[in-house]
N, C-alpha and C positions, 0 to 999 in steps of 0.2 A: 736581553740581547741587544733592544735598542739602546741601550745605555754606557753598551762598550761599542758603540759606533763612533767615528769622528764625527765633524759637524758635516766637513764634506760629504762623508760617507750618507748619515742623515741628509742630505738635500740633494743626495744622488736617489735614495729611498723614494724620498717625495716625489721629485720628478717621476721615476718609473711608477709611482702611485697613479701620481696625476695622466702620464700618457694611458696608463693603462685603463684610466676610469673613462680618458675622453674615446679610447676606441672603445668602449662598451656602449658610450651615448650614442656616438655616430654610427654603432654596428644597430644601434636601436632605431635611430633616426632613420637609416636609409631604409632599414624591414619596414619600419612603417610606410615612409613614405612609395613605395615599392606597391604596398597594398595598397594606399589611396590611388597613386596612380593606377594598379587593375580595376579599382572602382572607377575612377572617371573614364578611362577604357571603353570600359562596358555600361555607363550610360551614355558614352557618344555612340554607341556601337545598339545600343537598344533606342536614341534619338534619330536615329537616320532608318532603323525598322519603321519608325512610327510617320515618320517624313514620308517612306515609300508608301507604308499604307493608304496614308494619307491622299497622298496622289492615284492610287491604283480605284481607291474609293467609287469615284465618279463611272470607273469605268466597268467596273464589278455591278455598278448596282443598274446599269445600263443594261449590260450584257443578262442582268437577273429579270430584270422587267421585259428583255425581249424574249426571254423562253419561257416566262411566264405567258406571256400574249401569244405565241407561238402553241404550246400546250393547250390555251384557253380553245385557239382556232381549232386545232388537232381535235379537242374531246366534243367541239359545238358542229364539225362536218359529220352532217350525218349520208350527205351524198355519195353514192358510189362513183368509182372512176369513169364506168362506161357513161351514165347518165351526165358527167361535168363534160364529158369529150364530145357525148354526142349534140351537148348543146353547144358548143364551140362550133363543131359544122354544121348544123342547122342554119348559122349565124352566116356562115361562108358562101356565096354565091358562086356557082363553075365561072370561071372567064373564059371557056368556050365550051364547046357538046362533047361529050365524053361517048362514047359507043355503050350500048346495055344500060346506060343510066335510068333510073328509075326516076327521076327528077331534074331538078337544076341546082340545086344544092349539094355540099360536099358531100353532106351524111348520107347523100343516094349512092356511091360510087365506094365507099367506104366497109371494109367488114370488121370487126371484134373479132378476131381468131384465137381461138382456146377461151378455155377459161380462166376465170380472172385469177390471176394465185396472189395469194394470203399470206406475208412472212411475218412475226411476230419481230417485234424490234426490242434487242438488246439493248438496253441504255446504259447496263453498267457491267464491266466487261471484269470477272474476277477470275483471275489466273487460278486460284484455290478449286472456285465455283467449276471450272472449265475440266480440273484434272480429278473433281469429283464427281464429272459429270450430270453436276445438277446447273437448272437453269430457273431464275426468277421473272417468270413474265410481266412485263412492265405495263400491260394491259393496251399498247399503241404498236397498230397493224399498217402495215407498207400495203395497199392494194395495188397490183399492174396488172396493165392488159395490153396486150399487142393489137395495131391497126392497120392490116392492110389496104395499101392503096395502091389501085391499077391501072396504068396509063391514065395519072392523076398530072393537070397541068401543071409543071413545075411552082409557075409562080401562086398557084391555089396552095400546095403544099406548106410552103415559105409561109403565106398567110398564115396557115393552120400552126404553124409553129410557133411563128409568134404572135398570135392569139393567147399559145400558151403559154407560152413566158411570160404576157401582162396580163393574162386571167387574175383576177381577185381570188378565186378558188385555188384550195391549197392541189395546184394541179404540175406536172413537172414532167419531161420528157427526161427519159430514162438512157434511150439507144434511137439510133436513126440510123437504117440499111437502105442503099437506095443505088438504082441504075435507069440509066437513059434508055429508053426504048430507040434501039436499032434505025429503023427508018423514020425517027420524031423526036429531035433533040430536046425539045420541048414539054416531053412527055416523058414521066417517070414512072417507075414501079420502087414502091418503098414500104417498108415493115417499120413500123416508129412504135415503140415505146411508151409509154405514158402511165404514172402515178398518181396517188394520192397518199393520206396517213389520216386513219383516222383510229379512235379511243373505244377499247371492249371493256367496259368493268367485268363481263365475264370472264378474262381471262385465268386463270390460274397458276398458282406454284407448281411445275413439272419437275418430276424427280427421275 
């Protein structure tokens, strides 16, 4: 058939040959090149993962040594709350006479009211866990107890507060309720709050 072509005809042939072979290269070229470009993509795209990690590192492993030291203090208090608190006012001298005091120190004017109560701490919160009703004790207990104080001098109170706040003892004020006594602006009655956390390996898995 090629042989009853003109020559024309033949190098009309060729051409549509030759277009036809170079769009097959170029339809190859740009698939490939198409793919290399999703491969460089996605190693700029896995280089700026490793960049962030990179960066986040420092602060991970900060955040990991402080809950580690945190845990360490948690499981090494073996003090209860009442015993941290009452050495906090033992510490506090009245800065003036209290009525009924039994001393001159806070811890004279001072009651524990209720008992101490005990809440187990959830560390790890599962939506699953929660709608099956089960709970994994994490073996680390919230102790609080409440402190009444009665026509306590305001600025003794203050003291006792932040006493607490720069205690070394892992010790933390929870709630603070407080009103001025009527004829002694200077004198307060207030209900305070006070914490601790310490570690039971007794605890158990509760179902």
């Amino acid at each position: 058939m090629v042989g009853r072509l003109s020559g024309r005809e033949r190098r009309l042939v060729g051409l549509l040959g030759l277009a036809l072979s170079l769009v097959i290269v170029a339809g190859a070229w740009f698939g490939v090149s198409a793919v290399f470009s999703g491969i460089r993509e996605d190693i700029e795209a896995d280089r700026k993962i490793l960049i962030d990690l990179k960066a986040m590192a420092p602060s991970y492993i900060e955040n990991r040594n402080r809950r580690r030291a945190v845990e360490e203090a948690v499981k090494g208090n073996k003090d209860s709350v009442r015993v941290m608190a009452n050495e906090i006012l033992k510490d506090i001298e009245l800065s003036e006479s209290v009525s009924g005091a039994m001393g001159t120190r806070l811890a004279d004017i001072v009651s524990f009211e209720g008992k101490t109560v005990e809440t187990p701490v959830d560390l790890v919160k599962s939506r699953k866990a929660s709608k099956a009703k089960k709970k994994t004790a994490s073996g680390y207990i919230q102790e609080e107890q409440t402190l009444e104080f009665k026509e306590v001098p305001h600025a003794d109170l203050m003291r006792f507060l932040d006493a607490v706040e720069k205690s070394e003892s892992l010790l933390f004020v929870t709630k603070v309720e407080m009103s001025r006594k009527f004829n002694d602006k200077n004198r307060v009655r207030s209900s305070v709050g006070i914490s601790t956390f310490r570690y039971s390996e007794t605890s158990v898995k509760a179902e």
